[in-house]
PDB file as gemmi writes it, atoms N, CA and C in Angstrom:
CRYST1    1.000    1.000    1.000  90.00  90.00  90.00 P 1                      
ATOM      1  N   UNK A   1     115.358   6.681 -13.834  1.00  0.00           N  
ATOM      2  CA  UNK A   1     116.575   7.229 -13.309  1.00  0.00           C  
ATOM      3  C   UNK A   1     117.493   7.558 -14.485  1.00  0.00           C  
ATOM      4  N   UNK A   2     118.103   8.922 -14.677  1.00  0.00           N  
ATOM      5  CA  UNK A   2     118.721   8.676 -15.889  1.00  0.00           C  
ATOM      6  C   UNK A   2     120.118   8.052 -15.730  1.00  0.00           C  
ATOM      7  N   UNK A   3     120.480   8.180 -16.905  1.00  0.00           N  
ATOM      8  CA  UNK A   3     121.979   7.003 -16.458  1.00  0.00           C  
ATOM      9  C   UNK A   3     123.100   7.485 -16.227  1.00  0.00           C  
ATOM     10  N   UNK A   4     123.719   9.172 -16.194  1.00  0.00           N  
ATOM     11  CA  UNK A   4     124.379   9.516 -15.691  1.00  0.00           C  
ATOM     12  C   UNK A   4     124.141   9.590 -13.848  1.00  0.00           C  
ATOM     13  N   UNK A   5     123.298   9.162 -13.427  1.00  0.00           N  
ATOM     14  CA  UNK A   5     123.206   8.900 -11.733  1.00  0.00           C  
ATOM     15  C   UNK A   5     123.282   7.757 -11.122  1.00  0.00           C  
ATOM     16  N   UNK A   6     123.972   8.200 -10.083  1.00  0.00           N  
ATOM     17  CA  UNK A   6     124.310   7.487  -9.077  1.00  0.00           C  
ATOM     18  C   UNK A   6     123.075   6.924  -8.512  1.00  0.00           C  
ATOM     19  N   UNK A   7     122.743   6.110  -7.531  1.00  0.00           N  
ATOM     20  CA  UNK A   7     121.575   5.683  -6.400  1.00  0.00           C  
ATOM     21  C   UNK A   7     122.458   5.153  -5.320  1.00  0.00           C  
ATOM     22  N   UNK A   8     122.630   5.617  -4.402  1.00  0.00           N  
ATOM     23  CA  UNK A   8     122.872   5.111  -2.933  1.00  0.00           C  
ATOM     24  C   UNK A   8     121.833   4.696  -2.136  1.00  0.00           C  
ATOM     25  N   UNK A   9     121.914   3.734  -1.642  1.00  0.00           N  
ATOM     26  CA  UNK A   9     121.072   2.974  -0.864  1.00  0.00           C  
ATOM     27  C   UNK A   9     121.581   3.173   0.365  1.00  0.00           C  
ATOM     28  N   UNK A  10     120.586   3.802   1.648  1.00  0.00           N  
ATOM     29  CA  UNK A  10     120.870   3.840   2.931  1.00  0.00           C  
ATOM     30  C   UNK A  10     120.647   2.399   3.318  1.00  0.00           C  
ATOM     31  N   UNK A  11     121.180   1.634   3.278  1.00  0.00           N  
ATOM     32  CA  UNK A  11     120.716   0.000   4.155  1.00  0.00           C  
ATOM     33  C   UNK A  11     120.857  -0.083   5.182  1.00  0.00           C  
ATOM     34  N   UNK A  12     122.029   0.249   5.828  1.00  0.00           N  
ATOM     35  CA  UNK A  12     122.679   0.757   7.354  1.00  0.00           C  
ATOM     36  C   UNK A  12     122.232   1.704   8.356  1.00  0.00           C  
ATOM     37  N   UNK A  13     121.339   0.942   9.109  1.00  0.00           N  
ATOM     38  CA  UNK A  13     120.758   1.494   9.815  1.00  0.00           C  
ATOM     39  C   UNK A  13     121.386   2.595  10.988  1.00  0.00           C  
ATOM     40  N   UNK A  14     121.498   3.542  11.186  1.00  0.00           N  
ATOM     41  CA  UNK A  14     122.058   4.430  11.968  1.00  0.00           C  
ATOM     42  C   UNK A  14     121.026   4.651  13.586  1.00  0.00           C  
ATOM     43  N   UNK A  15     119.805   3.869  13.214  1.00  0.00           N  
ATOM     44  CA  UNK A  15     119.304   4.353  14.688  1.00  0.00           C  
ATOM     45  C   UNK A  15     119.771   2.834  15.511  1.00  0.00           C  
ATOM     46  N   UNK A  16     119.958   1.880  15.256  1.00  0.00           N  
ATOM     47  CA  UNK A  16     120.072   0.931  16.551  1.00  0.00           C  
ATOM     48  C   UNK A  16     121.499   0.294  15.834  1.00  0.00           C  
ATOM     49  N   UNK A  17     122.351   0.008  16.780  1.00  0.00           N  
ATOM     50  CA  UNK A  17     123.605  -0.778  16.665  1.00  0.00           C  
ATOM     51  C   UNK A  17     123.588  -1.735  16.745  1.00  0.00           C  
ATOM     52  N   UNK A  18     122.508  -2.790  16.148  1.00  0.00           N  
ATOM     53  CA  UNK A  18     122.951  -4.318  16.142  1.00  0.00           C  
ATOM     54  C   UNK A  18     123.183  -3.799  14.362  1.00  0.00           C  
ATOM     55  N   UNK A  19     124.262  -4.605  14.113  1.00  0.00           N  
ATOM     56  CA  UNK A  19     124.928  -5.121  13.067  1.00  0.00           C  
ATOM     57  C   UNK A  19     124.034  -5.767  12.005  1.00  0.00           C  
ATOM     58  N   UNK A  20     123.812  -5.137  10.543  1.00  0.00           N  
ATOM     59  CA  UNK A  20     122.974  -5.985  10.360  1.00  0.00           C  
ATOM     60  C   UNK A  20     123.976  -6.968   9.212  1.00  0.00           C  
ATOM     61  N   UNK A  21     122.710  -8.363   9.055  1.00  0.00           N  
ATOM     62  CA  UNK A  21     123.581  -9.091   8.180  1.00  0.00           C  
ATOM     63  C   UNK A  21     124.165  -8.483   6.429  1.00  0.00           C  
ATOM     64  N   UNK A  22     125.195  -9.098   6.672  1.00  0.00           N  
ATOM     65  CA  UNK A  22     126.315  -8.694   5.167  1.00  0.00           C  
ATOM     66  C   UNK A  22     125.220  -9.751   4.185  1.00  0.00           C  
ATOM     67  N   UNK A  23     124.988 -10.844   4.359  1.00  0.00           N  
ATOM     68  CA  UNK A  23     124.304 -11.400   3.033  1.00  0.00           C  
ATOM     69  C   UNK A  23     122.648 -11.180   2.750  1.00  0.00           C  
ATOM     70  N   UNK A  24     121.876 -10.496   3.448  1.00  0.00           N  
ATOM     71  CA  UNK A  24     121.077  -9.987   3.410  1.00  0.00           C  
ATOM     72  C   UNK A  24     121.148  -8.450   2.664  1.00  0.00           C  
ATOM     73  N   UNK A  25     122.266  -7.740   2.729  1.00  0.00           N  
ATOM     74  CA  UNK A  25     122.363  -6.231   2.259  1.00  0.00           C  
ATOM     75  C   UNK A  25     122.479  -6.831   0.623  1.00  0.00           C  
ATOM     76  N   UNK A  26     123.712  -7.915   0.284  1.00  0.00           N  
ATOM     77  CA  UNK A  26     123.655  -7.863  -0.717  1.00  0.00           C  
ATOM     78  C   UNK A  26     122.804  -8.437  -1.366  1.00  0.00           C  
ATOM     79  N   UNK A  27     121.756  -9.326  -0.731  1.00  0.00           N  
ATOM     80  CA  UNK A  27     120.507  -9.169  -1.417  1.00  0.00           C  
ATOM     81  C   UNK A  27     119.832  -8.036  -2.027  1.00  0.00           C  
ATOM     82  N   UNK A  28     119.408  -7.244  -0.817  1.00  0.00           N  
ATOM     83  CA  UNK A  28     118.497  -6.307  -1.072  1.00  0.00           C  
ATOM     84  C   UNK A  28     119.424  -5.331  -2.614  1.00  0.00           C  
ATOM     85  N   UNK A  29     120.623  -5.452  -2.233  1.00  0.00           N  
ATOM     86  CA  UNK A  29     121.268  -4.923  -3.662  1.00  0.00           C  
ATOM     87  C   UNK A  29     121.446  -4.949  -4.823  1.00  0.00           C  
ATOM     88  N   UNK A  30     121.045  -6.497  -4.942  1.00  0.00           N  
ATOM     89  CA  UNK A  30     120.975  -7.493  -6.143  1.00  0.00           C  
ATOM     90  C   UNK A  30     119.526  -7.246  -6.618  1.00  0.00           C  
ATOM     91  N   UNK A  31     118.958  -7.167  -5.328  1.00  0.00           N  
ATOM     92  CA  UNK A  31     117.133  -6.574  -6.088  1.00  0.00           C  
ATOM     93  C   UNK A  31     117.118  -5.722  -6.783  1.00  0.00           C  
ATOM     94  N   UNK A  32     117.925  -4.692  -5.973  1.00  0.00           N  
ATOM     95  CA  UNK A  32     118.067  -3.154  -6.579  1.00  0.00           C  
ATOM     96  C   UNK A  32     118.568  -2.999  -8.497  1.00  0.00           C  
ATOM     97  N   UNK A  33     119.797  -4.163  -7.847  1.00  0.00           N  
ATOM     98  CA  UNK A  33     119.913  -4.340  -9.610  1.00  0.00           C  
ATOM     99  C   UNK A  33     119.531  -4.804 -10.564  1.00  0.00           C  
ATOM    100  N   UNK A  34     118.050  -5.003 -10.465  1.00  0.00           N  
ATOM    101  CA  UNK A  34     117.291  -5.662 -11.440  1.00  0.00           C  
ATOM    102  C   UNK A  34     116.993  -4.262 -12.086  1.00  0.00           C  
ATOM    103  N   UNK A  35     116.972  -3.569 -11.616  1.00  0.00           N  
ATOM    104  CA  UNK A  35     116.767  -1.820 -12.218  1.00  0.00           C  
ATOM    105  C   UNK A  35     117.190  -1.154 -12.137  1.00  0.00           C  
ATOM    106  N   UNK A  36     118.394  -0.743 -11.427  1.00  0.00           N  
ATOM    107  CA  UNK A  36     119.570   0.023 -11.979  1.00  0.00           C  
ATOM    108  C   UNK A  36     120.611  -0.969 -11.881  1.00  0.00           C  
ATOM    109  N   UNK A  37     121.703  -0.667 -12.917  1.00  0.00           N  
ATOM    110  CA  UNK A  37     123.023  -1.741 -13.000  1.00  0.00           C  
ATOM    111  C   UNK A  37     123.688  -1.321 -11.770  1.00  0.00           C  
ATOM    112  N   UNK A  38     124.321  -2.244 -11.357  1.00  0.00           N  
ATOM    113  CA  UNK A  38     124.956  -2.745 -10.410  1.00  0.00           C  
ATOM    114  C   UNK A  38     126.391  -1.372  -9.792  1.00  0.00           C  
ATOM    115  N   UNK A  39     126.729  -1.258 -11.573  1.00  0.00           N  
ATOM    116  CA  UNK A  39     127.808  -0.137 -11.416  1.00  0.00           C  
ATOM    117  C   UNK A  39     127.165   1.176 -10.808  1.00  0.00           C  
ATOM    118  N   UNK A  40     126.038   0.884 -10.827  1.00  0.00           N  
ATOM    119  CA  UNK A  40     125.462   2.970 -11.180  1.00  0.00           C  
ATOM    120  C   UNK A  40     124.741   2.917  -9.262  1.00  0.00           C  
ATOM    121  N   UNK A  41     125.067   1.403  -8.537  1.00  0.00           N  
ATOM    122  CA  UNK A  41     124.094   1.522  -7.275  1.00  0.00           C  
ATOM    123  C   UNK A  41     125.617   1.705  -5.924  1.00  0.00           C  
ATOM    124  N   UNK A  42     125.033   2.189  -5.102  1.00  0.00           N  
ATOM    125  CA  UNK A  42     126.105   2.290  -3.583  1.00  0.00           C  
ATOM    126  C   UNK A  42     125.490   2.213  -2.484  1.00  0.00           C  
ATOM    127  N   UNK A  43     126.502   1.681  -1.743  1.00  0.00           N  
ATOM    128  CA  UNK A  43     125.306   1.479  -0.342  1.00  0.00           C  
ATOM    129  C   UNK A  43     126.512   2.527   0.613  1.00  0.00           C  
ATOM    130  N   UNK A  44     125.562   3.141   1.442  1.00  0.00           N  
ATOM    131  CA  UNK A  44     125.750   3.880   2.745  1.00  0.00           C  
ATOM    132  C   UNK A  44     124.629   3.665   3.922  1.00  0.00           C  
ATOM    133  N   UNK A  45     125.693   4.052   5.186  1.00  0.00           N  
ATOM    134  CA  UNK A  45     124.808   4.339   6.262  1.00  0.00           C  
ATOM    135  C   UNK A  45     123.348   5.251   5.764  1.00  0.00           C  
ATOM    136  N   UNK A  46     122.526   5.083   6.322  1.00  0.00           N  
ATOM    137  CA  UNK A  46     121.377   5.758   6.673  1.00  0.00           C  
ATOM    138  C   UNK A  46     121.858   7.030   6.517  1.00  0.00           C  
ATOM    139  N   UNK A  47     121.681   8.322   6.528  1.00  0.00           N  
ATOM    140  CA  UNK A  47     122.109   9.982   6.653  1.00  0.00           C  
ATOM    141  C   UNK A  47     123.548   9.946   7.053  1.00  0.00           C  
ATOM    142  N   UNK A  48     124.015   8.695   6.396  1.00  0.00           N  
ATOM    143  CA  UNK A  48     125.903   9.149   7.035  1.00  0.00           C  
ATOM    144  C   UNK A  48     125.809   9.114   8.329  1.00  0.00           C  
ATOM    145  N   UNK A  49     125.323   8.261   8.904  1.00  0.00           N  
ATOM    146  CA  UNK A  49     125.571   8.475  10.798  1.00  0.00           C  
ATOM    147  C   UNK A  49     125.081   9.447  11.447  1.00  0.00           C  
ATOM    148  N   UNK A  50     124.438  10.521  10.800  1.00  0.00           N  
ATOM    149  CA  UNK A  50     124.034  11.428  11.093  1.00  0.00           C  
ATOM    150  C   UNK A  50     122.931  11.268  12.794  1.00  0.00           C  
ATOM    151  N   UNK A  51     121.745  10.801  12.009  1.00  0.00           N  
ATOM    152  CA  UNK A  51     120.744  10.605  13.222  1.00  0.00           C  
ATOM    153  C   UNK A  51     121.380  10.215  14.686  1.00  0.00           C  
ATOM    154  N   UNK A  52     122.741   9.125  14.693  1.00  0.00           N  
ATOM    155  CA  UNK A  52     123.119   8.946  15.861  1.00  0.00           C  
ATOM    156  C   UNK A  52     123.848   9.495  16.879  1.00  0.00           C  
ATOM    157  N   UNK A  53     124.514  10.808  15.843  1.00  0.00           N  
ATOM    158  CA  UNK A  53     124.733  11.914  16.644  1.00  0.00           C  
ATOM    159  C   UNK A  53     123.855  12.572  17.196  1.00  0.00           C  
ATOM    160  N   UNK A  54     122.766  13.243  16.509  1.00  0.00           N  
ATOM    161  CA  UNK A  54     121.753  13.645  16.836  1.00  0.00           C  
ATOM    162  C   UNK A  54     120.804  13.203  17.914  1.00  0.00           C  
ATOM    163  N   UNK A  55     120.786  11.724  18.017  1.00  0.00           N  
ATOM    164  CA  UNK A  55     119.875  11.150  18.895  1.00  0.00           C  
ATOM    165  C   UNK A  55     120.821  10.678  19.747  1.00  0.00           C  
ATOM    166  N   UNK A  56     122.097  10.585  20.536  1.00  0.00           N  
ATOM    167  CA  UNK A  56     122.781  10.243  21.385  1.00  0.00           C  
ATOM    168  C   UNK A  56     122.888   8.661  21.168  1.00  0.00           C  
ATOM    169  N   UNK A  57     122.606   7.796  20.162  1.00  0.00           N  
ATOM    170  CA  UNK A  57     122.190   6.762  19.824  1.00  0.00           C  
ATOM    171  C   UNK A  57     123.787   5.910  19.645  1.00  0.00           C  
ATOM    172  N   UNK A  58     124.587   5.522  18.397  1.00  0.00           N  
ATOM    173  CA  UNK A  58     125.303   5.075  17.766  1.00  0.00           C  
ATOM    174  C   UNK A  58     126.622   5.258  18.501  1.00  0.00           C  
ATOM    175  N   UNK A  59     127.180   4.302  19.277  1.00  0.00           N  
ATOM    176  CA  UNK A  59     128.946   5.341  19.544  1.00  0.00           C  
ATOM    177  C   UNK A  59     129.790   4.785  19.181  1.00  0.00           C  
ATOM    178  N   UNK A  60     130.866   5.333  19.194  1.00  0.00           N  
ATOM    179  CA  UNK A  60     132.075   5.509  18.169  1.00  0.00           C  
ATOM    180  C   UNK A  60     132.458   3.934  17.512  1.00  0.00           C  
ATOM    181  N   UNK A  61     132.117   2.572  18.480  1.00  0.00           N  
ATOM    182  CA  UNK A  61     132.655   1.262  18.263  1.00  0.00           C  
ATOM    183  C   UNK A  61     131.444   1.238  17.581  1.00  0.00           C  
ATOM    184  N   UNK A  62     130.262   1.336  17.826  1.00  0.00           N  
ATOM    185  CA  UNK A  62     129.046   0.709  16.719  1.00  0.00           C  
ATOM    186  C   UNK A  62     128.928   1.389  15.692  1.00  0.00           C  
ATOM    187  N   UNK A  63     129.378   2.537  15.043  1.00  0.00           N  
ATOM    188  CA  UNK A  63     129.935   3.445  14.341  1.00  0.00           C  
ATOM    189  C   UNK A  63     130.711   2.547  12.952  1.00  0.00           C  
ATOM    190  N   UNK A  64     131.747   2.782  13.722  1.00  0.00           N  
ATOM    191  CA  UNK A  64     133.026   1.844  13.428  1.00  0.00           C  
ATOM    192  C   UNK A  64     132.599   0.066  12.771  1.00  0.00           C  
ATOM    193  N   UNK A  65     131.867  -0.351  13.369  1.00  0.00           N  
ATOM    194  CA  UNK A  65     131.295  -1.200  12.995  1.00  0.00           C  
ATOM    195  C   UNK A  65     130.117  -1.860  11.716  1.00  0.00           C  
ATOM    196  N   UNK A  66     129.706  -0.387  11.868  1.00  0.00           N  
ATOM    197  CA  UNK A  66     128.615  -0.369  10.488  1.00  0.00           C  
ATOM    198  C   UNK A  66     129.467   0.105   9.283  1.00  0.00           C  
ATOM    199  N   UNK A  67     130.839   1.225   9.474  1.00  0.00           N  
ATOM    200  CA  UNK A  67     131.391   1.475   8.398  1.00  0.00           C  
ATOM    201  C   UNK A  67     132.453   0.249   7.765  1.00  0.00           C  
ATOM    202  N   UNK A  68     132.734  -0.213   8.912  1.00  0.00           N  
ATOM    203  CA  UNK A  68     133.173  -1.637   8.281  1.00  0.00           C  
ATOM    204  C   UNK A  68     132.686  -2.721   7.533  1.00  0.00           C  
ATOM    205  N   UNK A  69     131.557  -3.094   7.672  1.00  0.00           N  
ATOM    206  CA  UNK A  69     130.193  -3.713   7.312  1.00  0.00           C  
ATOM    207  C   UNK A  69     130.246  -3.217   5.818  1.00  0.00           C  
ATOM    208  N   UNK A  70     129.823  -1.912   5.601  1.00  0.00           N  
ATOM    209  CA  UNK A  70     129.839  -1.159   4.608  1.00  0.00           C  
ATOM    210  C   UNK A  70     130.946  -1.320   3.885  1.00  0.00           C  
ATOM    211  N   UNK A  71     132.052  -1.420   4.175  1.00  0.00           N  
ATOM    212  CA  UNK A  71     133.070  -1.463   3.446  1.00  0.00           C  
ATOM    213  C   UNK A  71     132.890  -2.750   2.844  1.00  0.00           C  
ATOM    214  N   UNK A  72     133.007  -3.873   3.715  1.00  0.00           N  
ATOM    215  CA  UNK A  72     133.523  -5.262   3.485  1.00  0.00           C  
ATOM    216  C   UNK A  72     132.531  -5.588   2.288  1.00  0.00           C  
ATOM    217  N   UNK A  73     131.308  -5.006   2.657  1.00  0.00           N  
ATOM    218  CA  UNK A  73     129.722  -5.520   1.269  1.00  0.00           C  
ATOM    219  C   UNK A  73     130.342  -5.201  -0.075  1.00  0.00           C  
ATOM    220  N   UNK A  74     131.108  -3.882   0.354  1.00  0.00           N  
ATOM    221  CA  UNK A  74     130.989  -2.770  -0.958  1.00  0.00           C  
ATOM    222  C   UNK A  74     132.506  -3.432  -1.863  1.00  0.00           C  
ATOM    223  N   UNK A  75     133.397  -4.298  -1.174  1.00  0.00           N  
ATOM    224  CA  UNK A  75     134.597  -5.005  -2.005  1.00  0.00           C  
ATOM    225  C   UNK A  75     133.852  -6.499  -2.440  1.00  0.00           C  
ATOM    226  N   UNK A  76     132.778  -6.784  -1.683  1.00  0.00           N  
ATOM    227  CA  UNK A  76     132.171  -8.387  -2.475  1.00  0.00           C  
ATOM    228  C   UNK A  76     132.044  -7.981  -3.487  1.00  0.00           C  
ATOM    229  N   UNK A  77     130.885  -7.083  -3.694  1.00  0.00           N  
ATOM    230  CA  UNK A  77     130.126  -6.545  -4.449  1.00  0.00           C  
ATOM    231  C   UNK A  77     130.861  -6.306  -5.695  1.00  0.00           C  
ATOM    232  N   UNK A  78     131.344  -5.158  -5.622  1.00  0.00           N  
ATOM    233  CA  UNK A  78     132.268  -3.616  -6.347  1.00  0.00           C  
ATOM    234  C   UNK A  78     133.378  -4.225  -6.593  1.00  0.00           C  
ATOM    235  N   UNK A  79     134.247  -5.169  -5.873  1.00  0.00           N  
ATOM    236  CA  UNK A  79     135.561  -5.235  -5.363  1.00  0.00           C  
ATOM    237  C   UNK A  79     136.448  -4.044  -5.238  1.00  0.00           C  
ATOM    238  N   UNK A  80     137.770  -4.523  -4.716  1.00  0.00           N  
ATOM    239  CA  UNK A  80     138.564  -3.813  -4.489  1.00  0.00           C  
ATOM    240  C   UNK A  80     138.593  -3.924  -2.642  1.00  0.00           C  
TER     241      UNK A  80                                                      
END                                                                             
């Protein structure tokens, strides 16, 4: 990967709305950073929420819910 790039990690699943766990993501993130640094990795939904529009799947509260998720990982993590 060269080192001017980014890597976003879809972890957030966009096809089913159970919530997944916050200390499990930042696992899988901490893996991630065994090979790219920590600064250069991001986590997002799956296609940006995309699929659950598409598939009538995700609504607006389970939505809402994963971007929160997302947020809260991304200030352990990242802070701020």
């Amino acid at each position: 990967m060269p080192d001017d790039k980014i890597v976003v990690l879809g972890l957030v699943s966009t096809k089913w709305g159970e919530i997944e766990d916050a200390e499990s993501l930042i696992q899988r993130i901490q893996e991630a950073a065994r090979y790219i640094p920590l600064g250069r990795l991001a986590l997002s939904p799956q296609f940006g929420l995309f699929t659950s529009v598409m598939a009538g799947g995700l609504g607006p509260a389970e939505q809402a819910a994963k971007l929160r998720l997302v947020c809260d990982v991304a200030a352990r993590l990242w802070g701020g």
